[in-house]
N, C-alpha and C positions, 0 to 999 in steps of 0.2 A: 661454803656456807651460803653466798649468795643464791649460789644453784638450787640449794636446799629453799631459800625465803621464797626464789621465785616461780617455785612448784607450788608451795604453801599457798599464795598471794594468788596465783592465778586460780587453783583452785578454789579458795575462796569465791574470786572473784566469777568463778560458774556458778557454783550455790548463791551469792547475790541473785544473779541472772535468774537462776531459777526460781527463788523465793519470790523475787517482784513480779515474777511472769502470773506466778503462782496467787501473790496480790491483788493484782491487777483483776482479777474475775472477784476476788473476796469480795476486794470493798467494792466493788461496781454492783454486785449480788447482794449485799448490804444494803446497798443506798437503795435500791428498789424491793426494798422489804423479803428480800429471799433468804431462805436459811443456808447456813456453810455449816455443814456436817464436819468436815476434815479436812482440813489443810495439810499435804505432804510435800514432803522432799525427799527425794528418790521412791523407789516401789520395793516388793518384798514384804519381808520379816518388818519391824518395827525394831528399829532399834532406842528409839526413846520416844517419850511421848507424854505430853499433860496437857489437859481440857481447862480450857477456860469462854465462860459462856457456854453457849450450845456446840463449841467447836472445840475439836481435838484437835491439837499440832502434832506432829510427828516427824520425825527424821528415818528414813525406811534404810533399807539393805544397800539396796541398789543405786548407783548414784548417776542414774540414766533419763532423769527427767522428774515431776516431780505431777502433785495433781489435786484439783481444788471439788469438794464433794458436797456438789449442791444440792438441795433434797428437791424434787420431783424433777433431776434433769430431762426425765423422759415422764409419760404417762402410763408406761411400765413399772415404775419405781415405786414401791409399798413405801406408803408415807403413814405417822403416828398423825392423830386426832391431833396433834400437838402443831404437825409439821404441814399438814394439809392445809392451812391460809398464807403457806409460805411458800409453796408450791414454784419452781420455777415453769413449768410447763403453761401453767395457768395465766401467766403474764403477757401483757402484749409485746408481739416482735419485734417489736424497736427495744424494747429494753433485754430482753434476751440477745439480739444480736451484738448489745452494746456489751452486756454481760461475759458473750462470749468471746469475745473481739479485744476487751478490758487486757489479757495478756500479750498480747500482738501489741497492742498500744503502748501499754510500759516498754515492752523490751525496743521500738522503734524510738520514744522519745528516749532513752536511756544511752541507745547506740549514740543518735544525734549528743546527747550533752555530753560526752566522753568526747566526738570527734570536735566540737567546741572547744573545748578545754585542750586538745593537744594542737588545733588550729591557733588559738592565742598562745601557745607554750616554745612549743615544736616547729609550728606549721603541717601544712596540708599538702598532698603531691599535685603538680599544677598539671592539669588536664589538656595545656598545652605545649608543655613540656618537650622538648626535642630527643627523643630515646632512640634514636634511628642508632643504626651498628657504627659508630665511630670510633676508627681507630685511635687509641692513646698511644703506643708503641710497637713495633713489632721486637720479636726476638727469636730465640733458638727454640727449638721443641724438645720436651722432655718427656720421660716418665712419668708415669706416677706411682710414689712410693706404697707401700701397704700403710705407712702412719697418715698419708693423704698430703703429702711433702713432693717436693717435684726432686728427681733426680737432676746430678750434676751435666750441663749441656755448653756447648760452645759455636761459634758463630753465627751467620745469619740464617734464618729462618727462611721455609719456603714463600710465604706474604713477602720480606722481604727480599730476597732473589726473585722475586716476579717483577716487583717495582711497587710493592705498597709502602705508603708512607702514611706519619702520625699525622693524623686531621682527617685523612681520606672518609669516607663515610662505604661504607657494604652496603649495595644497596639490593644487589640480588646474587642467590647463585644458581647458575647454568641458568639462568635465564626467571628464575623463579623467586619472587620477592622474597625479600628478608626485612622483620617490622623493627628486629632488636638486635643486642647481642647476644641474647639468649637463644633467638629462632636461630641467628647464624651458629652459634657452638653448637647446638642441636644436630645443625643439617650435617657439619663437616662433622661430627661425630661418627657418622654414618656410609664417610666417604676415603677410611684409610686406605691408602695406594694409588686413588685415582686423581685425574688432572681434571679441577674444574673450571670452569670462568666466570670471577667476580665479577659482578658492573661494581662500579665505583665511580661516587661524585667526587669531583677534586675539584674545590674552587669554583663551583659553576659549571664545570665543564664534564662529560657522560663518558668512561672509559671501560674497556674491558681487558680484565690482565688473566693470563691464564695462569694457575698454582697447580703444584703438584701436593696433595696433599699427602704429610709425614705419618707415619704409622707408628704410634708410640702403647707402650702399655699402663694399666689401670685395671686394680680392682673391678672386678664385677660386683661384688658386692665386699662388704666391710666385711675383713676375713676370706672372703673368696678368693678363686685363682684370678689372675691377669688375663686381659681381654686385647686386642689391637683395637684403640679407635683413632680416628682423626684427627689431626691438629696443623696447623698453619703458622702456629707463630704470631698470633697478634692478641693483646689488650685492651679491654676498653675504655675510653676517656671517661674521666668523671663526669657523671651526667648530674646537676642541680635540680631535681624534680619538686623540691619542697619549697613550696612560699609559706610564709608568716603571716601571720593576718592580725587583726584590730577586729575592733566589736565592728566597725564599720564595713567591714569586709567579709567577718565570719561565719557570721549565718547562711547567707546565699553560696559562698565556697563550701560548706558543708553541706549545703543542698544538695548542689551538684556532685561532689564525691558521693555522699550517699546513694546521690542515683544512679552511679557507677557501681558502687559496691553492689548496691542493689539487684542489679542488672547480670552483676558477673555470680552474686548469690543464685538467684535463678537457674543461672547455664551449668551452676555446680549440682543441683537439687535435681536437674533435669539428667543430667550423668550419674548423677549416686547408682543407679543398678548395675551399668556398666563397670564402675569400678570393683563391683566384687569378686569376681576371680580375681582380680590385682590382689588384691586383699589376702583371699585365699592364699595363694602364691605366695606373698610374702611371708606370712604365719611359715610356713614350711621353708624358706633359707631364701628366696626370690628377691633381689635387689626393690626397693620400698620405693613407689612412685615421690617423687617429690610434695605433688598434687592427690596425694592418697589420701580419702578420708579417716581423720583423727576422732579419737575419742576425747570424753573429759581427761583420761590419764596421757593421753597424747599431747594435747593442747595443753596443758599443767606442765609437762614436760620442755614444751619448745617456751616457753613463759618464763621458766626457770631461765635458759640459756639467755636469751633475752634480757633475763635482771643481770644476771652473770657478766652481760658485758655493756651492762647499762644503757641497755636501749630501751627507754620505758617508751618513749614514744609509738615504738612496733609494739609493744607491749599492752599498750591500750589500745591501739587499733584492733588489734587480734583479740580484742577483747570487745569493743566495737562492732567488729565482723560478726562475732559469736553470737550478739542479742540480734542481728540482722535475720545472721541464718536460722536462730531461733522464731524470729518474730514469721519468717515467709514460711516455713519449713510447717508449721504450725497451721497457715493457710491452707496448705494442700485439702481438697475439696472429698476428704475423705474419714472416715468412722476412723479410729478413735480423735483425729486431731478437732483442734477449733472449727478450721475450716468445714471438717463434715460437719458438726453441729448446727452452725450457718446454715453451709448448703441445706440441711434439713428445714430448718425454718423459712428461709427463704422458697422452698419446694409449696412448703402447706402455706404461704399466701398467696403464692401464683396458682396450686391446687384449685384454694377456694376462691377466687377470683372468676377463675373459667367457670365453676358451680353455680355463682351468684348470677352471671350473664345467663345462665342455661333456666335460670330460674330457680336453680336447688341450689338446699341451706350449707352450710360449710360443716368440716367434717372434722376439725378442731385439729389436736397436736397428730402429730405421724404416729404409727405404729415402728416403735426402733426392732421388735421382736425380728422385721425381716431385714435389718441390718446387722443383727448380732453375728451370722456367719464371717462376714466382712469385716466388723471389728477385729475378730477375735484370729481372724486371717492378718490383717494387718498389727494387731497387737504381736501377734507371734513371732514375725519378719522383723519387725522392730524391736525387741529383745535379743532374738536372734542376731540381725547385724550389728548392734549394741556391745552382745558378747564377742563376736569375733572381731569386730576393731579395737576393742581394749587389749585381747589375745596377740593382735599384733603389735599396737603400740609397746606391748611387755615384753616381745620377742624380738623384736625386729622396728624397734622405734623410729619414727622419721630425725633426725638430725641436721637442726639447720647449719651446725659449722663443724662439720666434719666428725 
């Protein structure tokens, strides 16, 4: 039942996300005398819908994004006698860029007061935090069951018949750094049968122990056959990354994580292409990248698990993260997002700028007619991988605990 509220709860809390993003241009378009045609959430069909004022609301098909329909966004746009002094085109650039930008703005302050709020609650992960591979235990190597259970194993483990011990730290293997425990289970994943050599700090002091690494088996995929990967036989120590904060701490802590998130938002938006044959792949039985892009029904999904085991704190971050990737993802300097819009405006004052120096008159709003091909190229792409990430999420869902 809990799994059930917190699919419900996260989903909601995307429609929030979207609505306000979706606000954000309204009332910004309002306050500078522009008309709002239509305010939606998701695209398609229409599934509900009532007018009040000059603006229609609606809740559409599709639950892929959402969209605010301001009358003269272009000088393309057939406006009524009615709607032509309300013109957005007609206005100066600073209030159209603020206009456009007005959704980007909501979903950054929105992210920030949610990672507030779990900063004074929860805490925040400290950016100086000691993550390095530190041993907690070593032990025997196992299996891994098809229910995601380790098989029954007895004495000591290859880490420990080499001579690793609890505290040690990983600090490379075969000579090649290691930042976590995660890089190390990675690397020796990829290493069953073979003898490598740890560096290891112990105490201050730089060691290097040679392992043979144990060949055990593991699902390939949930349901699939058994695979041989790597394993050594060690554990990691509890790592403390979360600090607590006060008002007098929490705004600048959330500065700086934001600008972390921010940071690794980016490096995710800059991979999205690369990830789709993963994607592909997966749809069709392929073990699901960890790091694979989710959809709303995916991310609703990992939310759910999340309430399930009462971890609201992940719970709002991941929902934090989402007005981030909203907010930059939206930047992109291209037709149909914010950002193209921008970038267009900002084009026709630098245009007419050069015109003015040269001595000729300015040439007013752009022609969008020679961007329609591009819109409608990128609107395509972006439906399209819309449908095939939900496709997956449905078939082949990411799973954070097994």
């Amino acid at each position: 039942m809990a799994h059930v509220a917190g699919i419900v709860l996260f989903a909601l809390g995307i429609g929030l996300t979207i609505a306000l993003h979706e606000a954000g241009h309204m009332y910004t378009a309002r306050a500078f005398g522009m008309r709002v045609r239509r305010f939606s959430i998701g695209f398609g069909p229409k599934v509900a819908a009532f007018k009040r004022g000059d603006t229609e609301y609606s809740l559409a098909a599709l639950p892929v994004g959402g969209f605010c329909d301001i009358a003269g966004m272009t000088a393309q746009d057939e406006l009524s006698a009615e709607e032509a002094p309300h013109a957005m085109y007609a206005k100066p650039a600073w209030q159209r860029i603020v206009v456009l930008s007005g959704g980007v703005a909501v979903n950054v302050m929105l992210g920030f007061a949610i990672l507030v709020g779990v900063g004074l609650n929860a805490g925040l992960p400290d950016p100086h935090a000691d993550v390095r591979a530190r041993v907690g235990e070593t032990m025997c190597t196992a299996d891994v069951l098809a229910d995601g259970s380790l098989a029954p194993c007895q004495g000591a483990g290859p880490a420990a018949v080499a001579g690793v011990r609890p505290g040690d730290i990983i600090t490379a293997v075969n000579g090649e750094p290691v930042a976590d425990f995660v890089e190390l289970r990675e690397r020796i994943l990829t290493m069953p049968g073979q003898t490598v050599t740890l560096g290891i700090e112990r105490q201050g002091s730089q060691l290097e122990l040679p392992v043979l690494v144990d060949a055990v088996e593991r699902p390939s995929s949930p349901g699939g056959p058994a695979v041989d990967v790597g394993s050594i036989g060690v554990a990691s120590a509890p790592v403390d990354v979360m600090v607590q904060h006060d008002w007098s701490t929490v705004v600048p802590a959330t500065a700086a994580f934001s600008w972390d998130m921010a940071k690794s938002t980016v490096e995710a938006i800059i991979k999205l292409p690369a990830k789709v044959p993963g994607v592909v792949a997966a749809v069709f039985g392929s073990e699901r990248a960890d790091d694979s892009p989710m959809s709303v029904v995916g991310a609703s999904r990992v939310g759910g698990e999340l309430v399930e085991r009462s971890l609201w704190p992940a719970f709002f971050m991941m929902l934090a993260s989402l007005n981030y990737f909203l907010a930059l993802f939206n930047l992109i300097p291209l037709p149909p997002f914010d950002g193209g819009h921008i970038a267009v405006v900002i084009y026709e004052k630098i245009r007419d700028a050069i015109r003015r120096l040269r001595g000729r008159p300015a040439l007013g709003p752009a022609d969008y007619r020679g961007l329609m091909p591009v819109t409608y190229v990128m609107a395509a792409l972006l439906m399209g991988f819309g449908a095939l990430v939900i496709l997956a999420d449905v078939v082949n869902p990411i799973r954070l605990f097994g």
